[in-house]
DRENGU-608833 format. One line per 5 residues: number of its first residue (from 1); their letters; for each residue x, y, z of C-alpha. Coordinates in nm, 2 decimals, always signed. Layout:
N
NUM = A = X/Y/Z | ... .
***
This chain:
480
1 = XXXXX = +19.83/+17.81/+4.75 | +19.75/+17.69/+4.43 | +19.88/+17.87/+4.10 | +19.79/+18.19/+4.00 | +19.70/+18.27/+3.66 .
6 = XXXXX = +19.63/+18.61/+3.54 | +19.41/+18.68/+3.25 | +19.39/+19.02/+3.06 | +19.13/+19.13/+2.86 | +19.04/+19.23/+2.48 .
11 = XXXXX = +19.30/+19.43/+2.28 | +19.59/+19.40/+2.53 | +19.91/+19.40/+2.36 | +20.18/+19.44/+2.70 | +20.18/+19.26/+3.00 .
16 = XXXXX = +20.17/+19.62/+3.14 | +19.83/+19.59/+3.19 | +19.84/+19.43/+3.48 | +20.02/+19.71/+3.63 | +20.16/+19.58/+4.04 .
21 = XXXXX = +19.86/+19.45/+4.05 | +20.06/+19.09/+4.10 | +20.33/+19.23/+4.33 | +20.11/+19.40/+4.52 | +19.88/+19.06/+4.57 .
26 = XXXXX = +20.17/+18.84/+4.64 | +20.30/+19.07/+4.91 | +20.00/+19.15/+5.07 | +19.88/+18.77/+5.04 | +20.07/+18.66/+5.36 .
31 = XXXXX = +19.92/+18.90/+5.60 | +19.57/+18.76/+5.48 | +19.71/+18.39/+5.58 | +19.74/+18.27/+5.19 | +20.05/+18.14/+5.05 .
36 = XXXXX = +20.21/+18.31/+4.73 | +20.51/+18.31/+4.59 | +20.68/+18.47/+4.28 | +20.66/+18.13/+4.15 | +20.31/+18.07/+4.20 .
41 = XXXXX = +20.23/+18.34/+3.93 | +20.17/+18.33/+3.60 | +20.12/+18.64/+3.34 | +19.89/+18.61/+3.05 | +20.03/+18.67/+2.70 .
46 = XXXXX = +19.70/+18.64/+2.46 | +19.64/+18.79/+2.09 | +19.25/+18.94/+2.07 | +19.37/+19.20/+1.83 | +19.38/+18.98/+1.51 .
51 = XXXXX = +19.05/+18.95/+1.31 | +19.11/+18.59/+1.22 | +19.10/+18.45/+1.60 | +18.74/+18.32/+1.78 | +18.67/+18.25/+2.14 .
56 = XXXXX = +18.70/+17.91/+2.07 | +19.07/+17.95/+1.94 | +19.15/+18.16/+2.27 | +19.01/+17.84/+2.46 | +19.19/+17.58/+2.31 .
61 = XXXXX = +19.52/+17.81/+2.32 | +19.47/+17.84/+2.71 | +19.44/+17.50/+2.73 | +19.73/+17.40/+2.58 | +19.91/+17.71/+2.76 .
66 = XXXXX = +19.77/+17.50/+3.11 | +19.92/+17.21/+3.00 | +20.21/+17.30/+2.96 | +20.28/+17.46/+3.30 | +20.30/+17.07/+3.43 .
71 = XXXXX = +20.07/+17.19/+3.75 | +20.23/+16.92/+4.06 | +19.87/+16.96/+4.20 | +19.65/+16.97/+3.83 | +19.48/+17.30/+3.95 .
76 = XXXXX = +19.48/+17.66/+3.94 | +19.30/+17.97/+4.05 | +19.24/+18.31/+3.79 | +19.21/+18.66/+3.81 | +19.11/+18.79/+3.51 .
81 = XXXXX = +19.00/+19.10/+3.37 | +18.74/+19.18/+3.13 | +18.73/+18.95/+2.81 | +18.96/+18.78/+3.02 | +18.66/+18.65/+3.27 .
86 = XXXXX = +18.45/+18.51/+2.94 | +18.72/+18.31/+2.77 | +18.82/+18.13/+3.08 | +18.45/+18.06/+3.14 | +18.45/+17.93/+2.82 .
91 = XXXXX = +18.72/+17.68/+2.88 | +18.52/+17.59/+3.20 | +18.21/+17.49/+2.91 | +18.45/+17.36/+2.70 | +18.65/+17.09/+2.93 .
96 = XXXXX = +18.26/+16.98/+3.08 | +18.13/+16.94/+2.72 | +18.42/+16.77/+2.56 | +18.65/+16.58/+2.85 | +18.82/+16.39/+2.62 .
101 = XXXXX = +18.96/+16.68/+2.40 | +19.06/+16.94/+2.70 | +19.25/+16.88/+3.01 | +19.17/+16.78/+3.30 | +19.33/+17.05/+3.55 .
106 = XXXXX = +19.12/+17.19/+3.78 | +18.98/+17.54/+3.81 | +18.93/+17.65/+4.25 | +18.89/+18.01/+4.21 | +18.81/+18.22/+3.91 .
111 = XXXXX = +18.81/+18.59/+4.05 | +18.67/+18.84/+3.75 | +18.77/+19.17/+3.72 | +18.51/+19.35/+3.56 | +18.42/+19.08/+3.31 .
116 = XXXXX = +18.23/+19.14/+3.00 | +17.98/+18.86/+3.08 | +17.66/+19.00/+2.84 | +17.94/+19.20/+2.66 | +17.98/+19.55/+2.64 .
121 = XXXXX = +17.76/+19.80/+2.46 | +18.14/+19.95/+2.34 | +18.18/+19.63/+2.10 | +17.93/+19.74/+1.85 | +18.19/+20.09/+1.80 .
126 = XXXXX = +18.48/+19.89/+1.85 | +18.38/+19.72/+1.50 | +18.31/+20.06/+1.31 | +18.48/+20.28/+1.11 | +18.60/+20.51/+1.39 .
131 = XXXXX = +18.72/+20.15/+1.61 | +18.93/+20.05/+1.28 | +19.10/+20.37/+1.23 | +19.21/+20.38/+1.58 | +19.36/+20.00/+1.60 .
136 = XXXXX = +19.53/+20.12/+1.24 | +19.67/+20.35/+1.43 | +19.80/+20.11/+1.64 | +19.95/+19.88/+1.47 | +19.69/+19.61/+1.52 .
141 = XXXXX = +19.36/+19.46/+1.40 | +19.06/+19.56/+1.59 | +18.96/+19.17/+1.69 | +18.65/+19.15/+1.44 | +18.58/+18.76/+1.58 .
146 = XXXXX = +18.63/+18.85/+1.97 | +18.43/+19.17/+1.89 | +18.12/+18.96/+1.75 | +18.16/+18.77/+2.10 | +18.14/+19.06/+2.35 .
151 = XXXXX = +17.87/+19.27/+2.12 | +17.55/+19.27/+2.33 | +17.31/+18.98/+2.26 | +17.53/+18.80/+2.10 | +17.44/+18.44/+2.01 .
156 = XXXXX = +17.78/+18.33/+2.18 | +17.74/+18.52/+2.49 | +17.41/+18.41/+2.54 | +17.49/+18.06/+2.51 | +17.77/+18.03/+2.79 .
161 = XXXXX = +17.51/+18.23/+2.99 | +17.19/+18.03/+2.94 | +17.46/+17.77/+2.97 | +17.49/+17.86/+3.40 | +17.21/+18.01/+3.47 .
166 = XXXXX = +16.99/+17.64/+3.40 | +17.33/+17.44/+3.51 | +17.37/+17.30/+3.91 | +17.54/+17.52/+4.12 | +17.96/+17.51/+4.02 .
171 = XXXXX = +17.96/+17.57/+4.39 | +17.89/+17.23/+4.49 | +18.15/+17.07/+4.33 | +18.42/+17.31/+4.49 | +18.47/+17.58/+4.20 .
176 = XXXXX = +18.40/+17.94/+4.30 | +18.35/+18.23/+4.10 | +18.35/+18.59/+4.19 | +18.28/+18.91/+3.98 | +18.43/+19.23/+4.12 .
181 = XXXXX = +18.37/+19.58/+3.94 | +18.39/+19.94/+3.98 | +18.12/+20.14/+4.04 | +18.16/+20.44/+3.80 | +18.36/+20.59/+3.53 .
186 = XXXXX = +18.66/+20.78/+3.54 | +18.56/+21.06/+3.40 | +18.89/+21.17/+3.31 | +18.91/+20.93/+3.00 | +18.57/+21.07/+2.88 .
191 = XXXXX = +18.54/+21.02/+2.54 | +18.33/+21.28/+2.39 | +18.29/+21.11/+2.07 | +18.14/+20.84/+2.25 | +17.89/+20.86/+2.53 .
196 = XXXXX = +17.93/+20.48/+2.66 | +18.23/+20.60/+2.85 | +18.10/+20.81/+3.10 | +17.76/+20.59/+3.13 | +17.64/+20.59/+3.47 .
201 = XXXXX = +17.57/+20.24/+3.57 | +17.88/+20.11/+3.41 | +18.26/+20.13/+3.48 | +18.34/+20.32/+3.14 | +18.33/+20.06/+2.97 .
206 = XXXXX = +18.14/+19.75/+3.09 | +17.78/+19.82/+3.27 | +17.75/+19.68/+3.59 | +17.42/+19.45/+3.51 | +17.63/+19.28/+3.25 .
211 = XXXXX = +17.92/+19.18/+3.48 | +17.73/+19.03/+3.72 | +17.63/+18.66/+3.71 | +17.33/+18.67/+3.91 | +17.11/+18.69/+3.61 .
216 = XXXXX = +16.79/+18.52/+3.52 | +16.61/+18.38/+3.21 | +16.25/+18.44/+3.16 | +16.04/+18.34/+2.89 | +15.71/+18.52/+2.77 .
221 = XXXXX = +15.49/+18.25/+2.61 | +15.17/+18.18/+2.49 | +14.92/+18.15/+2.81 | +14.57/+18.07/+2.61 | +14.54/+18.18/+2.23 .
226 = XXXXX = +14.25/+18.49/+2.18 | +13.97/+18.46/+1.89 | +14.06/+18.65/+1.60 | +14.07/+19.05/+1.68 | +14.18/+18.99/+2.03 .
231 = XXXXX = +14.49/+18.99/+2.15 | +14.68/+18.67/+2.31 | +14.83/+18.66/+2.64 | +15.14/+18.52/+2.75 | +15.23/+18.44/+3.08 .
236 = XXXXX = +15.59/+18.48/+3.25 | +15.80/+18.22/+3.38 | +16.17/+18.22/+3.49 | +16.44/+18.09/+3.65 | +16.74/+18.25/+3.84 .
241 = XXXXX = +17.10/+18.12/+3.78 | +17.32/+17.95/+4.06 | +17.44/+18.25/+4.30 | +17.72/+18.40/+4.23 | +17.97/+18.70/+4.49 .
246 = XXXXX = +17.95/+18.99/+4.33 | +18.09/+19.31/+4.52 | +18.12/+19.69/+4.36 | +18.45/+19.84/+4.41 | +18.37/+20.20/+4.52 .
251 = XXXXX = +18.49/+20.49/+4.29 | +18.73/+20.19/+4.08 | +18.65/+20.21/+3.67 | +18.75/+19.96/+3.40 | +19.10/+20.10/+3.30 .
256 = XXXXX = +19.37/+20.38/+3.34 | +19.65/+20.42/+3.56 | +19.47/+20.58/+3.82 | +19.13/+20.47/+3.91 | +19.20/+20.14/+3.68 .
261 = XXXXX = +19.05/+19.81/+3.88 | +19.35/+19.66/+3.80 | +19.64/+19.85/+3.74 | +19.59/+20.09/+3.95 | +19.59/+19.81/+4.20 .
266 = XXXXX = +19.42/+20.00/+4.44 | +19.34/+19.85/+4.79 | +19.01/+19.78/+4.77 | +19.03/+19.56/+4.51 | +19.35/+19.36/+4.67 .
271 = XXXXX = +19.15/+19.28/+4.93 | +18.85/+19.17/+4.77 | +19.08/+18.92/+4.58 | +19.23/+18.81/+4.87 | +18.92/+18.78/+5.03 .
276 = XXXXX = +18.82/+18.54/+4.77 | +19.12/+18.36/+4.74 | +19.07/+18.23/+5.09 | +18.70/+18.09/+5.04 | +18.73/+17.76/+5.13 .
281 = XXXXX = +18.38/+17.58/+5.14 | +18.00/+17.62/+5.02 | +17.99/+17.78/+5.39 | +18.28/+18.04/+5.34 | +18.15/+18.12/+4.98 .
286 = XXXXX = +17.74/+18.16/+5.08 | +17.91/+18.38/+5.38 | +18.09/+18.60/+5.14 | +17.86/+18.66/+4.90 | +17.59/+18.78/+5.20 .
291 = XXXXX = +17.87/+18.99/+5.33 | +17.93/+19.11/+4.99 | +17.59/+19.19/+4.90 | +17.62/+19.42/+5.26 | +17.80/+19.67/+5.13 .
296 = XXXXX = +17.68/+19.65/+4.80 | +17.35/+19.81/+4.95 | +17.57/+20.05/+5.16 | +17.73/+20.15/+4.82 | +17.37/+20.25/+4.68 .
301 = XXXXX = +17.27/+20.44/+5.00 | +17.51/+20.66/+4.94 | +17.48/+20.71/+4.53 | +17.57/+21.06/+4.47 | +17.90/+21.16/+4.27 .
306 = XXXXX = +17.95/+21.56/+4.21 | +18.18/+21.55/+3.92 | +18.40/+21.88/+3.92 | +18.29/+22.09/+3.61 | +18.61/+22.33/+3.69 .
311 = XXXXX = +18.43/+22.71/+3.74 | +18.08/+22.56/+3.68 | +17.86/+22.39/+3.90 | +17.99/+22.03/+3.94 | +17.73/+21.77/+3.74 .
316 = XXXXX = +17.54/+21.55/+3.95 | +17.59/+21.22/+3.92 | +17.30/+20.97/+4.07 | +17.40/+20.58/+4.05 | +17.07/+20.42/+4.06 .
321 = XXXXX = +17.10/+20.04/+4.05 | +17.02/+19.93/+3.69 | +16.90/+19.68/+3.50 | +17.00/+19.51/+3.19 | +16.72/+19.27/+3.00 .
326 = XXXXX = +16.87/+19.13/+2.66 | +16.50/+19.08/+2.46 | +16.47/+18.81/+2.18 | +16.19/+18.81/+1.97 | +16.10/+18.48/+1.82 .
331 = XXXXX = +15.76/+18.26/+1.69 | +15.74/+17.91/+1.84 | +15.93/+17.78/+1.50 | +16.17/+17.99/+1.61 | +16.21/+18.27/+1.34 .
336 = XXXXX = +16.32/+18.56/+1.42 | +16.06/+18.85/+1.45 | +16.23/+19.13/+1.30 | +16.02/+19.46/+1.34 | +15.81/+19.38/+1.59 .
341 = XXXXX = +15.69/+19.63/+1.86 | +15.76/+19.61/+2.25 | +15.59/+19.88/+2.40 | +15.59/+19.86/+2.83 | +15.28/+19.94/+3.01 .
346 = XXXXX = +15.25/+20.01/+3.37 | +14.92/+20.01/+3.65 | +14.62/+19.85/+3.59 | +14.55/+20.00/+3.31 | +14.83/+19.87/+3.11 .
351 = XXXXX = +14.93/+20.22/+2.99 | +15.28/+20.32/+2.84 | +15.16/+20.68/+2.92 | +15.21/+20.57/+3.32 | +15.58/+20.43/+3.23 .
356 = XXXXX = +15.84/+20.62/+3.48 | +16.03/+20.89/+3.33 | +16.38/+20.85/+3.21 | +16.31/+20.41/+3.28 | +16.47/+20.39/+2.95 .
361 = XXXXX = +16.86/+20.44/+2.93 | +16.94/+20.27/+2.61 | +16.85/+20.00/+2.33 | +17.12/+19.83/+2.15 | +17.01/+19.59/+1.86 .
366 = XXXXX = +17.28/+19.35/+1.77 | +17.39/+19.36/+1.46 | +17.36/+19.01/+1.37 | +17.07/+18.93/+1.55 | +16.83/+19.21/+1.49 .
371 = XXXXX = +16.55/+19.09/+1.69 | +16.78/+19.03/+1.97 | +16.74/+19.38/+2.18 | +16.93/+19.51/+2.48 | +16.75/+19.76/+2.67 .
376 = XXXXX = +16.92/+19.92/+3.00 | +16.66/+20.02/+3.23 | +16.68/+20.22/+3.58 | +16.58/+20.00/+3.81 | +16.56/+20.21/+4.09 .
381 = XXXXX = +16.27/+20.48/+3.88 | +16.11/+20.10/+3.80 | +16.11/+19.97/+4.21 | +16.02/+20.32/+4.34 | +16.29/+20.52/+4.49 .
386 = XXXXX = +16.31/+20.73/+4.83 | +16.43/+21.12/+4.82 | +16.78/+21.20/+4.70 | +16.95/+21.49/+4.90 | +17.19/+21.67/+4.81 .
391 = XXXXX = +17.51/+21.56/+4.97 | +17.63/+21.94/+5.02 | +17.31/+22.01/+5.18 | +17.07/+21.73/+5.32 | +16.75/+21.96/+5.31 .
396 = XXXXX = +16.85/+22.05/+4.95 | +16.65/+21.74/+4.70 | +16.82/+21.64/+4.41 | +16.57/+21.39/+4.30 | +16.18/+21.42/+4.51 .
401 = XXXXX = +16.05/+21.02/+4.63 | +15.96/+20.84/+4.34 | +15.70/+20.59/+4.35 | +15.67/+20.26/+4.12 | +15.37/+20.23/+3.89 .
406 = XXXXX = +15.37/+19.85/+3.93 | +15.26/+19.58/+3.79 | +15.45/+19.68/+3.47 | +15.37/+19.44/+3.14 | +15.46/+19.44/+2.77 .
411 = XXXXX = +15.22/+19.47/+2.46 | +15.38/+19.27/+2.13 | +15.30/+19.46/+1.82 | +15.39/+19.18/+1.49 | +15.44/+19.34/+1.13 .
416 = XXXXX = +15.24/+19.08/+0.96 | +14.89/+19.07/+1.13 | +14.75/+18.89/+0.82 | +14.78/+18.60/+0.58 | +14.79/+18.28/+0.54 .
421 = XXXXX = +15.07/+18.28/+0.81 | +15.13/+18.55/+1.02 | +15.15/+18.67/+1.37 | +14.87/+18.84/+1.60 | +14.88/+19.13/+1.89 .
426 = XXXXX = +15.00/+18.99/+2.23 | +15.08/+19.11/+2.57 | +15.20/+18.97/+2.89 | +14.90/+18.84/+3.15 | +14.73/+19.06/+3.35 .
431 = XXXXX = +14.87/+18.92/+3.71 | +15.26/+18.90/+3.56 | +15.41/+19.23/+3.71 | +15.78/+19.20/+3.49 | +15.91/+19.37/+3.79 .
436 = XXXXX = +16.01/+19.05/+3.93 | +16.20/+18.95/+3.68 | +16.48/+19.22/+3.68 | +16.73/+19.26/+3.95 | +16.94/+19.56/+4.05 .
441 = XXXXX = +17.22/+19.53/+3.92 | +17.15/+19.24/+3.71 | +17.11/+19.10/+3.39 | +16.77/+18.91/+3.30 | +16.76/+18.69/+2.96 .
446 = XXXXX = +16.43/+18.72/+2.81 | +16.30/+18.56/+2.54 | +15.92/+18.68/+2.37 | +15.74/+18.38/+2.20 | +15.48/+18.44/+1.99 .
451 = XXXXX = +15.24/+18.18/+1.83 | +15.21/+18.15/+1.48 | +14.88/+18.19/+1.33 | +14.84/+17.96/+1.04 | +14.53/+17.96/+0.86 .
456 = XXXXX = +14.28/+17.61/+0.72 | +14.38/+17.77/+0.38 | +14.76/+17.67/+0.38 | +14.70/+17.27/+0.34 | +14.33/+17.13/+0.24 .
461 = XXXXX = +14.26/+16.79/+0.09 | +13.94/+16.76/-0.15 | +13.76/+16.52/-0.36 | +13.68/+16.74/-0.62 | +13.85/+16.53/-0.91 .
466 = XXXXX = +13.75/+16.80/-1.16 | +14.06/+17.05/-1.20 | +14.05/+17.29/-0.93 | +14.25/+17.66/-0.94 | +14.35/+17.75/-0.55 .
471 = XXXXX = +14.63/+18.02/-0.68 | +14.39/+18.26/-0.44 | +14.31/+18.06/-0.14 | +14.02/+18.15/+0.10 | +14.23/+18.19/+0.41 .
476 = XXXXX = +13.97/+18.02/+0.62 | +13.99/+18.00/+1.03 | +14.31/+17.95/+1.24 | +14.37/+17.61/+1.26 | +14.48/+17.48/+1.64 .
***
């Protein structure tokens, strides 16, 4: 067996974190066939909670913290868990992108633990007032430069993830990479200050859509420009990254002692590492993540949680797969559209009247990129959905069929719909349905292009040798 690194995630300050979590691998590693010894495993020791650090300090730090483990074999395997998973991937970009300044040891197996991938919605608080009190409190700094990483739609993340998802498949060269993550909060570190820990679709702290590597990038562009008055239409293409495993661990959540993915070490997850750790080939890995992807759809059969609300009824949970689309408004120069309007349609008439009820969980601006939008959508309302029951009593509904209003589109609505320069109305063709761009459980990249409409007036050459005043220029047509 190669070595084992472990990888913790942002504003860890003991090696507690990892709980028996490596005991419990090592001793359980033989019966799986896999070779581990004491010596085979390494503990992460890395500072996130000073202000002055960036991912790309992390990266070079691990690096040289490789290095200097003088590997007999030049490669290792990871398990990491959340920020954890990002800054190794990181390392992975940096050693392709710069050979001759990183080392050359060898990554098999990167198993992440509920990585932060997209980020986490929590960043954004983890950076307020309320997040700086609290790390006052503990004796550190809250990790301003790491934060800035892991807020959604961040310019960093979404480069290491356009990054894979238009790179070849790591799978053919013999690198494999796995994303494992609870499927639910623990509700007993509820945070009532803060509603992004118990948010269904997440593990308390990380949603599930932005752990997951299966994502996709789509781009809505400019499919024929419109006459002036009419709106322009932009037609969808996309492209899915390189598959990736990805496997819910039932009724696990980010952190704590007891329901913790990885402290609590709790056998389901021990034997979804192992499981990974034994992957072999393109053959074992395509095998796993079909056997995987098995019981994720068991998982989401059976999606009811009845949280115990002590003499009260207990609340009803229902965890509908959902999806995660990070929006970025742009004009084909590339500035950032600030203020523009995304409204959703759905049917043939192109209505936001016919959008599902409750579609929309949450928006999350970053803050920036304020045209870069994160919106967290139920998936399941979107697709159509069959009847709920009640678990307690399967002729009791908790939720009636619901059926999708496909083909769903988007209408663009620009501040500046006049001047000299200056954007128009558009909306996504009539036979795009931007249903097939989002995955369950998954995290689609999508960036909104609008044209720039840029009128004769701007630049005109004359003969006119007498002095001429154009401090008002006639706008004229839209020049193509």
């Amino acid at each position: 067996m190669t070595t084992l690194v472990f990888v913790h995630g942002w504003s860890v300050t003991s090696t507690a974190t990892y709980g028996q979590m490596p005991q419990q691998l090592q001793q359980r590693a033989a019966a799986a066939g896999i070779s581990i010894t004491l010596a085979d495993i390494w503990l992460s020791e890395y500072v996130s909670f000073d202000d002055s650090v960036t991912m790309g300090d992390l990266v070079r730090a691990f690096d040289h913290a490789l290095r200097d483990l003088h590997l007999l074999d030049a490669s290792v395997a990871c398990v990491t868990h959340s920020t954890g998973g990002p800054v190794v991937r990181e390392w992975l970009r940096a050693q392709r992108d710069k050979p001759g300044c990183y080392s050359t040891i060898r990554l098999t197996h990167l198993v992440m633990l509920a990585p932060a991938n997209f980020g986490s919605a929590l960043a954004q608080l983890g950076k307020s007032t309320l997040g700086r009190l609290k790390a006052w409190f503990s004796g550190v700094e809250p990790g301003q430069r790491i934060l800035d990483w892991l807020e959604l739609g961040s310019s960093e993340s979404l480069a290491l993830n356009l990054d894979r998802i238009h790179s070849p498949d790591p799978t053919a060269s013999g690198q494999y990479l796995f994303v494992l993550i609870g499927d639910r909060p623990d509700r007993s570190l509820y945070d009532h200050l803060n509603s992004y820990t118990g948010e269904d679709g997440s593990d308390g702290v990380v949603r599930i859509a932005a752990a997951n590597l299966n994502a996709r990038h789509a781009v809505l562009a400019l499919q024929r420009s419109a006459a002036d008055g009419v709106v322009d239409a932009l037609s969808l293409n996309q492209q899915q990254g390189p598959r990736c495993a990805f496997k819910l661990i039932a009724d696990a959540a980010h952190s704590g002692d007891a329901r913790g993915i990885l402290a609590s070490a709790a056998s389901a997850t021990v034997e979804a590492i192992l499981r990974c750790l034994q992957v072999r080939s393109a053959g074992d890995y395509s095998a796993l993540c079909d056997a995987f992807d098995g019981e994720n759809s068991l998982r989401d059969a059976d999606k009811v949680e009845l949280e115990p609300a002590g003499p009260f009824a207990p609340r009803v949970h229902i965890h509908d797969p959902r999806s995660l689309v990070i929006v970025r408004l742009a004009d084909e120069a590339g500035e950032p559209l600030t203020g523009t309007g995304v409204l959703f349609t759905a049917g043939a008439q192109a209505s936001p009247d016919l959008m599902p009820d409750g579609f929309m969980l949450d928006r999350q601006a970053n803050s920036k990129n304020p045209a870069t939008i994160s919106l967290f959508l139920n998936h399941a309302l979107l697709a159509g959905d069959a009847r709920v029951a009640d678990p307690r009593n399967s002729r009791r509904t908790l939720r009636p069929a619901m059926a999708s209003h496909r083909p769903y589109g988007a209408s663009m609505q620009p501040v500046d719909l006049s001047g000299l320069v200056h954007h128009a109305l558009a909306k996504s063709a009539a036979d795009d349905d931007l249903l097939d761009m989002l995955g369950p459980h998954q995290t689609t990249v999508l960036d909104v292009v609008l044209p720039r409409k840029i009128h004769e007036g701007v630049f005109r050459l004359t003969q006119n040798l007498t002095p001429e005043d154009f401090s008002r220029p006639v706008a004229g047509p839209v020049i193509g």
